[in-house]
Structures are given as C-alpha cells and as structure tokens.
C-alpha positions in Angstrom: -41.1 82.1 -139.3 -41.9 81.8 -135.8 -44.3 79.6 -134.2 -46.1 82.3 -132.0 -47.5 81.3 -128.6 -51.4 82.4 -130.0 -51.2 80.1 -133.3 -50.0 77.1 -130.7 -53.0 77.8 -128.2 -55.3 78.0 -131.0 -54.1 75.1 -132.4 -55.0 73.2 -128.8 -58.2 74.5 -128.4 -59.5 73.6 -131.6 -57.9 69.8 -131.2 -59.7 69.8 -127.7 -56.6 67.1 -126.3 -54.3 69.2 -127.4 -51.7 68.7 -130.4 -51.9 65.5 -131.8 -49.4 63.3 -130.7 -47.1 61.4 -133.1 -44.4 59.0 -133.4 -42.9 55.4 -132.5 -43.1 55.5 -128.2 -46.2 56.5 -126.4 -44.6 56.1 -123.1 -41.8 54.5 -120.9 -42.1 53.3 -117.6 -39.4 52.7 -115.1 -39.7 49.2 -114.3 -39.8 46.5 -117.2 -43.0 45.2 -118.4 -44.3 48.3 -116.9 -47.5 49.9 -118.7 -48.0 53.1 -119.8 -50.4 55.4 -117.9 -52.7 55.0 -121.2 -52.7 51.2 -121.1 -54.6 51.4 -118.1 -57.4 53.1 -119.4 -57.8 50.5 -122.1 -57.6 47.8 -119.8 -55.4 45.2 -119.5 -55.0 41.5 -120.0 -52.4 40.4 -117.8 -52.0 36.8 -120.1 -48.4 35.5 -117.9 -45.2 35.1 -119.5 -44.6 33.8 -123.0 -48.2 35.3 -124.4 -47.5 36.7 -127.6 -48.5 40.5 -125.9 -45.6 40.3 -123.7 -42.7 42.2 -125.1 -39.4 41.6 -125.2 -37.2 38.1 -125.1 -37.8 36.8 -121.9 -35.4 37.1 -118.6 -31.5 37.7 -119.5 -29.3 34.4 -118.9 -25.9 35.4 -116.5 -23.0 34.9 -118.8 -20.5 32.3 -117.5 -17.8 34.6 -119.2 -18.7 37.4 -117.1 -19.4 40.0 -119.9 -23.2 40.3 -121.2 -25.9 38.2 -120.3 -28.8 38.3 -122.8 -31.9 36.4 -123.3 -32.4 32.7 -124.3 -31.5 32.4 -128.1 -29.4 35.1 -128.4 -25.2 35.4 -128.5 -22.8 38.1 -128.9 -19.4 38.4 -130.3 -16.6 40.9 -129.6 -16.1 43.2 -132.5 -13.2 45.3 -130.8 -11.3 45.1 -127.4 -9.2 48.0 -126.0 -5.5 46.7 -125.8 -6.5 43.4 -126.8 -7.5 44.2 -130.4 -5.1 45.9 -133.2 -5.5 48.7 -135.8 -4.3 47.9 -139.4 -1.5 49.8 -138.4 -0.6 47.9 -135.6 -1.7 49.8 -132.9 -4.3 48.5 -130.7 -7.8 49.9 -130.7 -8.4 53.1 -128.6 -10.1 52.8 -125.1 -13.7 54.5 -124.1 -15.7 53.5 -126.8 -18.8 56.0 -127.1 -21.3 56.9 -130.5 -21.7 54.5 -133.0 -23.6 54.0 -136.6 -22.8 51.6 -139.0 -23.3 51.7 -142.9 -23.7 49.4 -145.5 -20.8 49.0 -147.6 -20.3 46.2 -150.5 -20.6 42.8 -150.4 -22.2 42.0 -147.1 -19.4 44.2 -145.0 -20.9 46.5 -142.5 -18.7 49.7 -141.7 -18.9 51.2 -138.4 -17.9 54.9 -137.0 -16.8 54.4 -133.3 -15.9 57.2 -130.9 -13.4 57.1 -128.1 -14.6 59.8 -125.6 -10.9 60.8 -124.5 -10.9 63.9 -122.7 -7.4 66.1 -122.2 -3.8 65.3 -123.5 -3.0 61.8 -124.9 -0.6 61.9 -121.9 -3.3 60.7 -119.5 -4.2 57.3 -121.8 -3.0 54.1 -122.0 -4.8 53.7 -125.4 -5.5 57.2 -127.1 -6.3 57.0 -130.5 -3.0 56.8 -132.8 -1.6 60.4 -134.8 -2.5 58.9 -138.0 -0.6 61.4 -140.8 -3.1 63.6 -142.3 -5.9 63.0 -139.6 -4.9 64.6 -136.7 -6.6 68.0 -135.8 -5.0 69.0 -132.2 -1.6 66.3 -132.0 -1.8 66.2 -128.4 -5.0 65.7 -127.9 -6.2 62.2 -126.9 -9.7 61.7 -129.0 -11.1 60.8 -132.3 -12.8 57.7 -134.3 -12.1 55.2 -135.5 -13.6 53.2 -138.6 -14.7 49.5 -137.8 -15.5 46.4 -141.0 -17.2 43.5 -140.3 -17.4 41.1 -143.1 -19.8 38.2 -143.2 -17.5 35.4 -142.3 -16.4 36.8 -139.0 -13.4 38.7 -140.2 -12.9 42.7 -139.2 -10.2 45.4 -139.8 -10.2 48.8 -137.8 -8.6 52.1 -139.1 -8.6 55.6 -137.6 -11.3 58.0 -139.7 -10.0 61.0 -137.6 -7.8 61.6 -134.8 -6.5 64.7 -132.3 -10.2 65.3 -131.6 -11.4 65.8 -127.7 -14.1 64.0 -126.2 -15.7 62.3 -128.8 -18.6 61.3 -127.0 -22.1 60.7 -129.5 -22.6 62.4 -132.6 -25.1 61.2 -135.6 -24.9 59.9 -138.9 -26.1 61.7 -141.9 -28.2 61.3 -144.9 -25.7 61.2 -147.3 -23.3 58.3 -145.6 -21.0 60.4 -143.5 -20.7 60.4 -139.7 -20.8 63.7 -137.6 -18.4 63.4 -134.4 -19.3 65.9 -131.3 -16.7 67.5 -129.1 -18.2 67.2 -125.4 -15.8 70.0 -124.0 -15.2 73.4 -124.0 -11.9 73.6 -123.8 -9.6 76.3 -126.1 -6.7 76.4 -126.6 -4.2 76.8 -123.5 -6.3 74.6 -121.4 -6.0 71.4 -119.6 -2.7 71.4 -122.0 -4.8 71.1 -125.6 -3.2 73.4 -128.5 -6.2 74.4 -130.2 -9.8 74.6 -129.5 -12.1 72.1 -128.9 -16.1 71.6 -128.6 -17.4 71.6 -132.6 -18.8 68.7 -135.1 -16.4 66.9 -137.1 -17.4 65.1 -140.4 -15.9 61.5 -141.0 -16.3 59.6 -143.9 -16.2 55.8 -143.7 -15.9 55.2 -147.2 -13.3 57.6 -148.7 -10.0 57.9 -146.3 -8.6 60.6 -148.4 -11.8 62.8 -147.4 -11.1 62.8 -143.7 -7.5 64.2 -144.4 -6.8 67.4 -143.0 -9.6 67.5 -140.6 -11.4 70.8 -140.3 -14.5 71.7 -137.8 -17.8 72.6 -138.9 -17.4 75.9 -137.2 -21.2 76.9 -138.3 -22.7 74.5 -136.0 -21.5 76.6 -132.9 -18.9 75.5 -130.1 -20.3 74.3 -127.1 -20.1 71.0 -125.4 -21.9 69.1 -128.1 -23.5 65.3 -127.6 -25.6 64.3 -130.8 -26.4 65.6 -133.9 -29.2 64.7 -136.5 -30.4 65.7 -139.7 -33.6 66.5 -141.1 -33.2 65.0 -144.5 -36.0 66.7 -146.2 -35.0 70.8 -144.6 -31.5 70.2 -144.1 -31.9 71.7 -140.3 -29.3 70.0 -138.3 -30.4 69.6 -134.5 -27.8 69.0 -131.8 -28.2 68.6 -128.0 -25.7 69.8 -125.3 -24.5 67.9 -122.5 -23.6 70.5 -119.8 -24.9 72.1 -116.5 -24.6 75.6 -114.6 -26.9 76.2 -116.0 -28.0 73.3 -118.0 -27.3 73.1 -121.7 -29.9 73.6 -124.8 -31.5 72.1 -127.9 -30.2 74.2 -130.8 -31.2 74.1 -134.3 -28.9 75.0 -137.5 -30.7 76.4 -140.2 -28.4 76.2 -143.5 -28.0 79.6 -145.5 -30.0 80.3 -148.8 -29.1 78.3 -151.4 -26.8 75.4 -149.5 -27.0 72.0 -150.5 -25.6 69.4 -148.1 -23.7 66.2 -149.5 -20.5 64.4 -149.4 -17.2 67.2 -148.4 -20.3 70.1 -148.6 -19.9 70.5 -145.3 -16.4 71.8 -145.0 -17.2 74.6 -147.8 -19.0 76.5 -144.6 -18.2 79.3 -143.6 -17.2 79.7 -140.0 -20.6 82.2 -139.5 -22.5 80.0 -142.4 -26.3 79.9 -141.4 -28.2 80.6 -138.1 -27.4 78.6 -135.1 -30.3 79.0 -132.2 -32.2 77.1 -129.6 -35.0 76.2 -128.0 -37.5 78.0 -126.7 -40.3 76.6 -125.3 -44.2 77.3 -124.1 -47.2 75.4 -123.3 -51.1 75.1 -124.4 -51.8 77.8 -122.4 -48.9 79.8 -123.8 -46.9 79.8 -121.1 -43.0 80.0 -120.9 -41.3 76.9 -119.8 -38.1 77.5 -118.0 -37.1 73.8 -118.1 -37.9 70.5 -120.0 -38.1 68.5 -116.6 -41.5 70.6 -116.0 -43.2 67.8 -117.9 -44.6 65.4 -115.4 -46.7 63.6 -117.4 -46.4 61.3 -120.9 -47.9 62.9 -123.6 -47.1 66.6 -122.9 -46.9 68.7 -125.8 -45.1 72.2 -125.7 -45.0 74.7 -128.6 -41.3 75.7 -129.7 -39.6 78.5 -131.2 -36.2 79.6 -131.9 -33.8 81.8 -131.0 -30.7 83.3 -132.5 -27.8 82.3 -130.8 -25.4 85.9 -130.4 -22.1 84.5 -130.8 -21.8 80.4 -131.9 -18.2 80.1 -131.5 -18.3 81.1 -127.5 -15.4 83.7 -127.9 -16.0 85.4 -124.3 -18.8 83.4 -123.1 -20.4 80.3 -123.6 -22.9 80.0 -125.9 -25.4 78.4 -123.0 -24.6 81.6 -121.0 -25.3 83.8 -123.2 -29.4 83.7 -122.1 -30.9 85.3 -119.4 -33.5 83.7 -117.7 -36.6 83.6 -119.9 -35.4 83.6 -122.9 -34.7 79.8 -123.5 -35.9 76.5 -122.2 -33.3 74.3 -120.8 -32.9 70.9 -120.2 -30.3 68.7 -118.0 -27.9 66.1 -119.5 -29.4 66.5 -123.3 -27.3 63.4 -124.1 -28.4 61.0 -127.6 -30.8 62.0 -130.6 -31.8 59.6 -133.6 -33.7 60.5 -136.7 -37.1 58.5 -137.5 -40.4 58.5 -138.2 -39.8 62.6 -139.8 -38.9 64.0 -136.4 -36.2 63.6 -133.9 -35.7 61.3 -131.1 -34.0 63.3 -128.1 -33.1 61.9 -124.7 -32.7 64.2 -121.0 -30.7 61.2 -119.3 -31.9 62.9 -115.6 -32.2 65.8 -113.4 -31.4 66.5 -109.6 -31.5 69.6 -107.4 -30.2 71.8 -110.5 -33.4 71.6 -111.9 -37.1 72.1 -111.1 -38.4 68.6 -111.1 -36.0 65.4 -110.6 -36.3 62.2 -112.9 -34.2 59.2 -113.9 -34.8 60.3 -118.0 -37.3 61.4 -120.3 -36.8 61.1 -124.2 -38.8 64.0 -126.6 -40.0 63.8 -129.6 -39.6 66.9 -132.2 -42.0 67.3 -135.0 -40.3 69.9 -137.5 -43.7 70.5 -139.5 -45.5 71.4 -136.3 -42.8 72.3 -134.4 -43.6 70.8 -131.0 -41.9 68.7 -128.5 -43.4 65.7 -127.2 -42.8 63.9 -123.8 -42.9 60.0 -125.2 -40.4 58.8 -122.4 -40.1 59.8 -118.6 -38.8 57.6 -116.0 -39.3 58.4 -112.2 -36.1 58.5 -109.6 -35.0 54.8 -109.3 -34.7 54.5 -105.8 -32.6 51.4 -105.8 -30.3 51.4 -108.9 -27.6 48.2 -107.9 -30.9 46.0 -107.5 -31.5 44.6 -111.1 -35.2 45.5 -112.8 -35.4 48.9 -113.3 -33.9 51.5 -116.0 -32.1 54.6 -115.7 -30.1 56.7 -117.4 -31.0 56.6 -120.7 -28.6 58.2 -123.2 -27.8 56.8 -126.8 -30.6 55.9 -128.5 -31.8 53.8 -131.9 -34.9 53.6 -133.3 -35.4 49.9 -133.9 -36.4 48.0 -136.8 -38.9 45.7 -134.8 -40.9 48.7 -133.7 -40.3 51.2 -130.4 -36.7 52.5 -129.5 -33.4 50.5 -128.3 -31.8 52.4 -125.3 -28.5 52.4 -123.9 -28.7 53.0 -119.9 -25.8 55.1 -118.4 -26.9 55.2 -115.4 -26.4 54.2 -111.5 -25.3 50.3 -110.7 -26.4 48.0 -113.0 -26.5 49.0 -116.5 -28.5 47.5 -119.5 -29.6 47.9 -122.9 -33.4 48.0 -122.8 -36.2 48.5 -125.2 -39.6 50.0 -125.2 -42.4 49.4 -127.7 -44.7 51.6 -129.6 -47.2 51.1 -126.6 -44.7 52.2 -123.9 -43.7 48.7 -122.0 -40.0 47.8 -121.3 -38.2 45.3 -121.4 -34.3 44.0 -120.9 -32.4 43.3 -124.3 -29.0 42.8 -122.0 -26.9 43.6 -118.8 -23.8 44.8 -118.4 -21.9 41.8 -116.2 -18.2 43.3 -116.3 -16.9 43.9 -112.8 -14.9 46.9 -113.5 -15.4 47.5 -109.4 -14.1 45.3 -106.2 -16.4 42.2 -104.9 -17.1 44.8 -102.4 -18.0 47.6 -104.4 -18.9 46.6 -107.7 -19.0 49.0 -111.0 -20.3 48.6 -114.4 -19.8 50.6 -116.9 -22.5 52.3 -119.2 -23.3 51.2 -122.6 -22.8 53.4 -125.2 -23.5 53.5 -129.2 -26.4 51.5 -129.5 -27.1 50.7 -133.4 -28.7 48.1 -135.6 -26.6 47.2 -139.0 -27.7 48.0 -142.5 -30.0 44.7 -142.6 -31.1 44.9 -139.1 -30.3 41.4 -138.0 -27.5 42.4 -135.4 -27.3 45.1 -132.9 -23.9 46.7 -132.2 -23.4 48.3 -128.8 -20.4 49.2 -126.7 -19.3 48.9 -123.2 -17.5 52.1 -122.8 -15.0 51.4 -120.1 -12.4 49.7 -121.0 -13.8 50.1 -124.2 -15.7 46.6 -126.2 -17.6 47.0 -129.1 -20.1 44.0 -129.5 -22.2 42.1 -131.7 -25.5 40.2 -130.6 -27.7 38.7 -132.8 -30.8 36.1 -131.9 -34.3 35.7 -132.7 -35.5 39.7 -133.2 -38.9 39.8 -133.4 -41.6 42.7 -134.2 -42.8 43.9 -130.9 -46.4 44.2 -129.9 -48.1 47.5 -131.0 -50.4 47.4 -128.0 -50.4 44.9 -124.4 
C-alpha cells in the first residue's frame, strides 16, 4: 500500500523532530576523528590521543613492502594475486577484483564470492575469468566470480562459481547462503562485441558447484546497470541500487509475487515478468517531491518514500532509468554498495558533481522497510584536496561491522583507504592503499573494493581492485565507542 505524502507529514508533526531516526551511524564527517554536527551540541571532551573515547587504531604505519599500511598491531596477508595466484584448474586468478562476502563453511574454512568487474570481450584482458564448462553464460564475455577458501592454517584454493558474465562489479549475499552477482552494463547483445545480453542479477552458490551450472539471470529483478543487491529477510523485498548517469540511476525495490518462497535454486524458478519491480520515489516532512537524494544537506534528514512500478524491467526499447519523466521518481548519482543490518538497508551515493543539484564527496542512507523512510546517516562534503592524506571520499562498498558503526571502502580521488565510522559519526583510518599503480610523477591508487568481515569476525577481507589483490588483515579489533 502506498505510503501517502499526508500519513508521512502527519507522522512528523505529531513526533515534533520529525521521524524517529534509527540505525548503527548517526553521522560521517569528512575528515577523520571529525564529530558529528550532534556531538557538538552535547559537548565535547577533547581527552588527546590514546583516551579510550578516541576511535579507531591509531595512525596507519607505511608498509616497507609498498602495499597497505595499517595501524600498529595489525598485519595483512594476500589471499589472491592477479597473474601471480592460480585456479585449481591451473589458471591464474582473474584481474579487477570488486564485491565480496564470505560464508562460513565447515571446519574453520571461510568461503568467499569474489567479483572481477571485466567489462567487454575477454579479448581486451590479460586475466579474464576462465570458460569453465557448464558456467559460462555469454563465452566471450570477459566477467564472472570466482569462489575463494581459506582454511585455518594458511592454506586456500580458488574455483570459478560463474563465468561469461559482464561487469561484475558489487552484488549482495543472501539469507539463505547464496551470493547475488550484478551486471554493471547495459549492453545487449550486438554490442561492444558481447553475444547475449547483459545488465541482470546472477545467483552463485559457494557451496554446491553443480548449482551454478548452466547459469541463468534472474530476469525479474529488471535489467539495468545494477551495483548491489540486498535482501529483507523477514518480506523477501530485494532492493538494488544503480550505478549510472544521464540521468542518474534509481533505488528500486522487487516485491516477490503471492505465494513465492525464496531459498536455495528458488530463484531460478522466476519467471522472466515474476513480481513487481519499482523505485523510489521520494518526498519530505512537508510533503514535498524530491527530485534528487543530493538535496539532503544535512545528517539526520528523513524523507518519506513510495514506489513506483517500473513499465518495462527488461529495458527492451528504453532503459529502465529513462523510462520516468521528471517528477515521477527521486534520483540519486553513483548509487554504488548496500549492506543489510540492523532490519533496514545500508545504501551508499559515492558523489555528485554538476549533474546534480547539490555536489558532495558521498552520503550513505538508511532504509527503514516498516516505516518506509530514507535516512541521511552519512554525507561527506567536496574534499578539496584528495592526493593529501586525511580525508575520505568516495565511499562505495560497504559492511556493517561487528565492533559497532560501518567499514567503508573509499573509491575515490588520490589516496584511497578503508575507513570506519562509529555509531556516533567519528572516522577513522582502518588502512591506505600504498600500491603505486601510477609514475613517481603522477601517482595512482587504485580503489578498494569488497569490504567484508568473515563468519567469526576476527579478519576483514578487502580488495585492491586494480591489478586485482584480495587481502586479509587481522589485529586487535576492538568495540568502538558509542559516543566521544
């Protein structure tokens, strides 16, 4: 039933601030060990470095080895290398490593879904992911995952869960054990060389290789340039967020036809036109339309949502993003990584230029299905200086963490890090990116990508996409404060 624009201004006016708020992150500043506009107005206690109210690890050590420095205490071990590491089946492991989750399988191993965002033909790769018989979906196409175990004693083993895919670039793991790749492109067939088309969810199964054979898209969750999925475990809603511009994409929601029951191999039982795809459309307190999710200025911002039906998912003439006029949906800019926790979703706007109304350096939202709002919990200003060190931008995957607030992975300008913020809203560094992929001159780093605590939460797995590392750090973790 739609959430009208009356019932949400009611709803505000009664509550006098508005909405309550919920979830894990109040707020996100740019800089680290920056405060949240609230923290302010309850005063602050600025105790020095080392108090037990400071969050985070302390400053990141450089790494003599020239890959990831990381804060006293803590090491890192690589998990997978592109064209240094090898596939059971000889190969080695695919380049441009992107979403990640990991799942607990027996005996202490820890298996990992890894995409490798390879756009086009295979032609164009050094290191596309191998034709494994029975798990290719497009044979010239360059994408796909692979499956990753890490056993106790150090030892690993990597197999393809599905190749022939295009642009595997985030995704989400599901409820029942299963991870859902997402197709960043558009492309159909005929184009940029590919023989059948592209831009829809893939399921993968990290436990059972004989599931991923024959791969088959979920057609019912629309064709688009996808980025993440989630789903709401209790409703069985799947959200996904779309990574694309001219105009910017949408949040869409997939509401599962009467009856449907998800689970293992459920999935491909859909039919192509199973459900109701639609998206986002959003309005304020004072029930007013919002064109654009970079409207929100301010932490804490609550807008109303509804939905709309999406008129034809699988993009046949148009794409899907295209086919709204103005007024009809809200848009964002560079919807990029989504997490489930704490009974909504996690959703991240990496940044927005001269495309869209108001420019920032990332916000992340907060969904609440029950109350169907969206809440601002992360917005970082433009950072005017990105190759100086200390400030975040960028964000795009995205974990809740185990020790309280969210891990983010910053793909950003210059320096890159992974970063954290607690559930008061100050940030701090978890690790930088120190591979030159650049000249002395002009150095590049490449963005991290498929940040993800295992089963047991004692080691965070995150990737440096280009050339493609998967890595390991574990160290002192620690519950972060709650409040400065």
């Amino acid at each position: 039933m739609p959430f009208t624009r009356r019932e949400f201004t009611t709803q505000s006016v009664l509550t006098g601030a508005g909405i309550a708020l919920t979830g894990t992150v109040a707020a996100l500043a740019t800089a680290p060990g920056a405060l949240a506009a609230g923290d302010f107005a309850r005063g602050h206690d600025d105790r020095g470095p080392g108090s037990s109210h400071e969050p985070g690890y302390g400053p990141l050590i450089a790494d003599p080895d020239g890959l990831l420095a990381l804060p006293a205490g803590f090491s890192y071990r690589v998990i997978t290398h592109s064209g240094v590491t090898r596939l059971e089946s000889g190969e080695y492991t695919p380049s441009n490593h992107d979403g990640t989750a990991t799942f607990e399988g027996p005996r202490g191993v820890t298996l990992l879904v890894n995409n490798h965002e390879l756009s086009g033909t295979r032609a164009g790769w050094e290191h596309p992911v191998p034709l494994t018989e029975g798990l290719v979906y497009d044979p010239v196409a360059a994408g796909g995952c692979t499956v990753v175990e890490t056993r106790r004693d150090g030892r690993t083993a990597e197999w393809v869960g599905i190749a022939g895919t295009s642009t595997n670039c985030a995704g989400g793991a599901s409820p029942w054990g299963t991870w859902l790749t997402c197709e960043e492109t558009e492309d159909r067939a005929g184009k940029n060389g590919l023989l059948k088309d592209h831009g829809y969810v893939f399921e993968v199964d990290p436990y059972d290789k004989r599931a991923n054979r024959d791969p088959r898209p979920v057609k019912a969750f629309g064709r688009f340039a996808h980025e993440a999925v989630v789903i709401d475990p209790k409703q069985g809603h799947a959200y996904l967020t779309e990574d694309a511009a001219g105009p910017n994409g949408l949040l869409y929601r997939w509401v599962p036809p009467h009856g449907f029951r998800h689970g293992r191999g459920q999935l491909r039982t859909l039919a192509d036109d199973a459900g109701v795809l639609q998206a986002t459309k959003c309005f304020d307190s004072n029930g007013a339309f919002v064109d654009d999710l970079s409207r929100a200025t301010k932490i804490g911002t609550v807008y109303g949502v509804d939905w709309v039906d999406v008129p034809d998912r699988d993009a046949k003439a148009v794409s899907v993003r295209k086919q709204f006029a103005d007024g009809q949906v809200t848009r964002a800019r560079k919807l990029e990584g989504m997490w489930w926790g704490d009974g909504g979703a996690y959703i991240v706007s990496s940044f927005a230029r001269a495309e869209s109304p108001v420019q920032h350096d990332g916000q992340v939202w907060f969904y609440h299905p029950k109350r169907r709002t969206l809440t601002l919990k992360v917005l970082l200003g433009v950072n005017a200086d990105p190759s100086k060190d200390g400030a975040f931008d960028g964000p795009d995957n995205i974990t809740v963490s185990p020790y309280g607030g969210l891990v983010i992975a910053e793909d950003g300008n210059g320096i890159q890090h992974l970063f954290g913020a607690t559930e008061s809203g100050r940030t701090y560094p978890i690790a930088r990116n120190e591979l030159n992929i650049g000249s002395e001159q002009e150095p590049e780093y490449s963005e991290f990508t498929g940040v993800t605590f295992s089963p047991d939460g004692r080691t965070l797995y995150a990737n440096i996409q280009t050339p493609g590392i998967m890595l390991a750090i574990t160290g002192p973790w620690k519950r972060q404060p709650e409040r400065p």
